[in-house]
C-alpha positions as CSV (number, residue, x, y, z in Angstrom):
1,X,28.2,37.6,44.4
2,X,30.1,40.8,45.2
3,X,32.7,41.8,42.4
4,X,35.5,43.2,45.0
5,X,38.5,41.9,44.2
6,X,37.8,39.7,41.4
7,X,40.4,42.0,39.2
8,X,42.9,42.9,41.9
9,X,46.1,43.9,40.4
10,X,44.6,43.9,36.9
11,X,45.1,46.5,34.4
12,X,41.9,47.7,32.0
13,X,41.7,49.9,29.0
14,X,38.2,51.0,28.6
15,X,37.8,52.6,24.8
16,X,34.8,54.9,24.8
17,X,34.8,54.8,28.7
18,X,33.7,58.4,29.3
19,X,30.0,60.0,29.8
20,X,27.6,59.2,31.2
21,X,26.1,55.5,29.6
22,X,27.7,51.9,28.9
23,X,31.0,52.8,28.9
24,X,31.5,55.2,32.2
25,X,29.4,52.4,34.2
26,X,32.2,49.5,32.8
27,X,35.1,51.5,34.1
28,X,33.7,52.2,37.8
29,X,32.5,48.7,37.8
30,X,36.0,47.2,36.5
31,X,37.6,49.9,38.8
32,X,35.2,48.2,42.2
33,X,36.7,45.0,40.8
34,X,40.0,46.2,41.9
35,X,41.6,47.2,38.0
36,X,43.7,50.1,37.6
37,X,41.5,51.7,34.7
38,X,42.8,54.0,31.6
39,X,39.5,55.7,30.3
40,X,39.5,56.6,26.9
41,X,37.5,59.3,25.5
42,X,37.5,61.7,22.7
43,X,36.1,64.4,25.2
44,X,38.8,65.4,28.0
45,X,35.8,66.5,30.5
46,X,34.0,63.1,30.2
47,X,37.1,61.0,30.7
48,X,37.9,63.3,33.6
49,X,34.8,63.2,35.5
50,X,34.7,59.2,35.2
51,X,38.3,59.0,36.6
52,X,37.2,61.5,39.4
53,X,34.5,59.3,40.4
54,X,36.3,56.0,40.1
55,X,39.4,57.5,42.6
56,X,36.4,58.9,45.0
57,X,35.3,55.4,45.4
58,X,39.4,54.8,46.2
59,X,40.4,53.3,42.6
60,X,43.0,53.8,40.1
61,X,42.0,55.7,37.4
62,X,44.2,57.4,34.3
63,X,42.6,59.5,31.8
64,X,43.3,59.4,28.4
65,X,41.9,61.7,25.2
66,X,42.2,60.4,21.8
67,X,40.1,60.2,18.3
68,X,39.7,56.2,18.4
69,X,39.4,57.1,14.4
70,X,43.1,58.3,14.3
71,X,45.9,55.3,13.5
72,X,48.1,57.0,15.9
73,X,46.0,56.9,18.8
74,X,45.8,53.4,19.5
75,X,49.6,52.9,19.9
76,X,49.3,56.4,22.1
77,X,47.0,54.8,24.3
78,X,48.9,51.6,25.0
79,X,51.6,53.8,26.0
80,X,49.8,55.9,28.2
81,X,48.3,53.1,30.1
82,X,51.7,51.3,30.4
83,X,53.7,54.3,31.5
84,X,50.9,54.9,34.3
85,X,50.4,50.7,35.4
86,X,53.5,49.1,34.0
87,X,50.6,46.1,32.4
88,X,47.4,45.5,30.1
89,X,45.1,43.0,31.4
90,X,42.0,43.7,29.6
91,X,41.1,45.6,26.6
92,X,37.5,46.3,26.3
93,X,36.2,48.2,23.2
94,X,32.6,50.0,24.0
95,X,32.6,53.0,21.5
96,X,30.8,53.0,19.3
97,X,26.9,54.1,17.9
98,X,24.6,55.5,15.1
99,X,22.4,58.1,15.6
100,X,24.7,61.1,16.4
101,X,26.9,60.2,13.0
102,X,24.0,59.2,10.7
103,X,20.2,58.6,10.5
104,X,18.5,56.0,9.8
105,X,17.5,55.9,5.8
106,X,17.6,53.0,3.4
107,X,20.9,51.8,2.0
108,X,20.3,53.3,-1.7
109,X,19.9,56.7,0.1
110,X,23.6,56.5,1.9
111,X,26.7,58.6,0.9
112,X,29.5,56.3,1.0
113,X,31.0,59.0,3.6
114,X,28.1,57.9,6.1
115,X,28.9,54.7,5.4
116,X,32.7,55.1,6.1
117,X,31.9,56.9,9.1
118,X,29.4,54.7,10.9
119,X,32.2,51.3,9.6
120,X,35.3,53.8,11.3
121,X,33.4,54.3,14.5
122,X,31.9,51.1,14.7
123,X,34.5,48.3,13.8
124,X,37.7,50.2,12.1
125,X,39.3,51.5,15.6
126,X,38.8,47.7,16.9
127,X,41.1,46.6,14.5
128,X,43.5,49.5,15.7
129,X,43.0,48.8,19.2
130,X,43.4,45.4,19.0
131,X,46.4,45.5,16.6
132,X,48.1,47.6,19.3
133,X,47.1,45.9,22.5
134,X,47.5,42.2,21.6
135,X,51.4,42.4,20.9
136,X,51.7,43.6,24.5
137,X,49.5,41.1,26.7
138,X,51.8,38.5,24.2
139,X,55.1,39.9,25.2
140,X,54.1,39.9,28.6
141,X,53.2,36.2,28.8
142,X,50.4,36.3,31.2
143,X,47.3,36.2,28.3
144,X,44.5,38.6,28.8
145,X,41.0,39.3,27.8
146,X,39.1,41.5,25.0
147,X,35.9,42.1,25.2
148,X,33.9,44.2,22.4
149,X,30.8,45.6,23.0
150,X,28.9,44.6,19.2
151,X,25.2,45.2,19.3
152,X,21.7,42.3,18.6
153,X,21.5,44.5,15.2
154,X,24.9,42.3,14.2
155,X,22.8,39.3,14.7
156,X,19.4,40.1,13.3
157,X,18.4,42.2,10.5
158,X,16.7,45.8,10.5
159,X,15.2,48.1,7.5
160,X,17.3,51.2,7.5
161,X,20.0,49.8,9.3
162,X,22.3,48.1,7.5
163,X,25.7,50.2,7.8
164,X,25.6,49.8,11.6
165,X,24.0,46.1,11.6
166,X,26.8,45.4,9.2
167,X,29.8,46.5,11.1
168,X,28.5,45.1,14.3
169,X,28.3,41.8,12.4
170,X,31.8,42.1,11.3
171,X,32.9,43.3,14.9
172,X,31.4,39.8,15.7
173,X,33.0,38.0,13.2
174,X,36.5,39.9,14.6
175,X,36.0,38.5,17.8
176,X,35.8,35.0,16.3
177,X,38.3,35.4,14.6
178,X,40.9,36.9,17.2
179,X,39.8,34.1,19.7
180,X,41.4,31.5,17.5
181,X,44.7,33.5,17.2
182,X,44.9,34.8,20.4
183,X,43.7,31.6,21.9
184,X,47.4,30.1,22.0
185,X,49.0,33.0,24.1
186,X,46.4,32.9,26.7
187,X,44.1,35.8,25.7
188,X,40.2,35.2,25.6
189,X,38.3,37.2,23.6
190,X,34.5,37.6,23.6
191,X,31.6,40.2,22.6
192,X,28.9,41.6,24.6
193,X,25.8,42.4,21.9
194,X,23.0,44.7,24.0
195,X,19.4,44.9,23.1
196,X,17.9,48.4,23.1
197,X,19.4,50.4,26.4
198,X,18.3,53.1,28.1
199,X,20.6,56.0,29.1
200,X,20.1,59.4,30.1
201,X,21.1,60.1,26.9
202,X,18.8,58.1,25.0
203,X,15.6,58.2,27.4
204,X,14.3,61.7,26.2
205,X,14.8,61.4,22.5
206,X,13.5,57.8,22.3
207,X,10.9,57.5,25.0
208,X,8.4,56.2,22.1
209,X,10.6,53.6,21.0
210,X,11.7,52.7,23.9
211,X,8.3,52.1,25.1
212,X,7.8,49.6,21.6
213,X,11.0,47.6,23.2
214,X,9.1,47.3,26.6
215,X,6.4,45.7,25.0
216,X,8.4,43.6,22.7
217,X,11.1,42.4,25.3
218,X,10.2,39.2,27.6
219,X,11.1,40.9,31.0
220,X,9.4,44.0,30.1
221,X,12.1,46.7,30.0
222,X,14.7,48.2,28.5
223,X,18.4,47.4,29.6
224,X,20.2,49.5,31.9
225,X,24.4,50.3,31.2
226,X,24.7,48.3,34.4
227,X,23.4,45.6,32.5
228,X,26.0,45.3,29.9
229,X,29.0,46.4,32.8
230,X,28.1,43.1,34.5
231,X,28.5,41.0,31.5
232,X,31.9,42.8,30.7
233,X,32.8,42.1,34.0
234,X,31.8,38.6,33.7
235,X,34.0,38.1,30.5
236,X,37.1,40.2,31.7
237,X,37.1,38.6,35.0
238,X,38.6,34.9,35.9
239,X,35.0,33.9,36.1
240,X,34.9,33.3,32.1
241,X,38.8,31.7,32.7
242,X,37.4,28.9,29.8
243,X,34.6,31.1,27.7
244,X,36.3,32.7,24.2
245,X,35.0,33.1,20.9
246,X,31.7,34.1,22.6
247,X,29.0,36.3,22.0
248,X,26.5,37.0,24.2
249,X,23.4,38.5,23.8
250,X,22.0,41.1,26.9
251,X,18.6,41.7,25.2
252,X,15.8,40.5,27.8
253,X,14.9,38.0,26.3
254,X,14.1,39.7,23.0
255,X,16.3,37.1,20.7
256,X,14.1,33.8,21.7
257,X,10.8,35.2,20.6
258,X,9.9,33.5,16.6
259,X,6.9,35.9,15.7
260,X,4.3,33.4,15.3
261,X,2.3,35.1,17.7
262,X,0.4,33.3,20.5
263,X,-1.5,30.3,18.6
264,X,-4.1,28.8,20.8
265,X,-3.4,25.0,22.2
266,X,-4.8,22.6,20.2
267,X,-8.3,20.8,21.9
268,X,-7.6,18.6,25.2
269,X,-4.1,20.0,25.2
């Protein structure tokens, strides 16, 4: 099913929607939908090149720097992305991470300022973004969609993980929670939790683990950002017009295995 024109005349912010991984591919592919895009990104070059590429392929694209850490930069954004396309149809919220803040170590081994850091990144400018947007898809009376990009890590437990696993998990617990207040006014909210992804960005520092999720993973491979743009799509398009308060996981298949291993069938069975 081609996506063109399933968000014709929609408006999208994208937070974390420069580079080159996840969040570039979820603003050229909201931007083939047919939305006018605002691409947030703490680095002007990589919300730049993104919005170069989307108006190349004859979109609407705005660029937008700010800290998603700052309080003041979620209101700054909503205005930016007003002023340029009057409307905000879609909010989604794919910034985020761990290993280029803090690495992995058991929890008695944290500073609370790596904790704080990997919570602000992780879940804290949700709260902002969302505090800011929602007033504004309310006011103008024709509901909306959120969509937060959490992480499996929310849902299943990992040693030496447990700052990022935790604010995922409460990023999931967000969504949940804003589906049942939003709900009323027409605005569906949802998370998008990704298995292990490969990006350029990832493929040379973690070819070894990355191979350990091959084998692990039911369709033998890692995700790709397209994978995870698609199911944004999905949930910021009208085809999810009666799916909130969801959470899907995009993981291969990775979530249904129980490690009991592969017991042989029992005689004459």
């Amino acid at each position: 099913m081609s996506a063109q024109g399933l968000l014709a005349g929609k408006t999208a912010i994208v937070a974390g929607g420069g580079g080159a991984g996840i969040g570039a591919r979820i603003s050229r592919l909201l931007a083939g939908a047919g939305a006018s895009v605002a691409v947030v990104d703490i680095e002007p070059d990589r919300a730049t090149d993104v919005c170069a590429q989307i108006e190349a392929a004859g979109g609407a694209a705005l660029p937008v720097t700010a800290d998603l850490r700052d309080a003041s930069a979620a209101p700054a954004i909503l205005d930016a992305t007003l002023g340029a396309f009057g409307q905000v149809d879609a909010l989604v919220n794919v910034a985020g991470g761990m290993h280029a803040h803090a690495p992995w170590r058991p929890l008695v081994r944290w500073q609370v300022d790596d904790w704080d850091r990997i919570v602000e990144i992780n879940l804290r400018y949700v709260f902002l973004m969302c505090r800011a947007v929602i007033p504004a898809m309310i006011e103008r009376g024709a509901g909306g969609s959120i969509v937060n990009i959490t992480s499996i890590s929310g849902v299943f437990g990992a040693p030496n993980h447990s700052a990022y696993g935790a604010a995922k998990a409460g990023l999931i617990h967000l969504t949940k929670s804003l589906c049942l207040e939003c709900g009323p006014h027409g605005i569906r909210c949802n998370a998008v939790s990704p298995g292990a992804v490969q990006t350029a960005a990832v493929s040379g520092a973690m070819d070894e683990q990355l191979e350990a999720v091959r084998r692990a993973t039911p369709l033998g491979r890692a995700g790709s950002p397209d994978d995870i743009a698609q199911a944004v799509l999905f949930f910021a398009s009208p085809m999810s017009a009666y799916v909130s308060g969801q959470m899907l996981l995009v993981d291969g298949g990775v979530a249904a295995r129980f490690p009991l291993g592969t017991p042989e069938p029992a005689d004459g069975q």
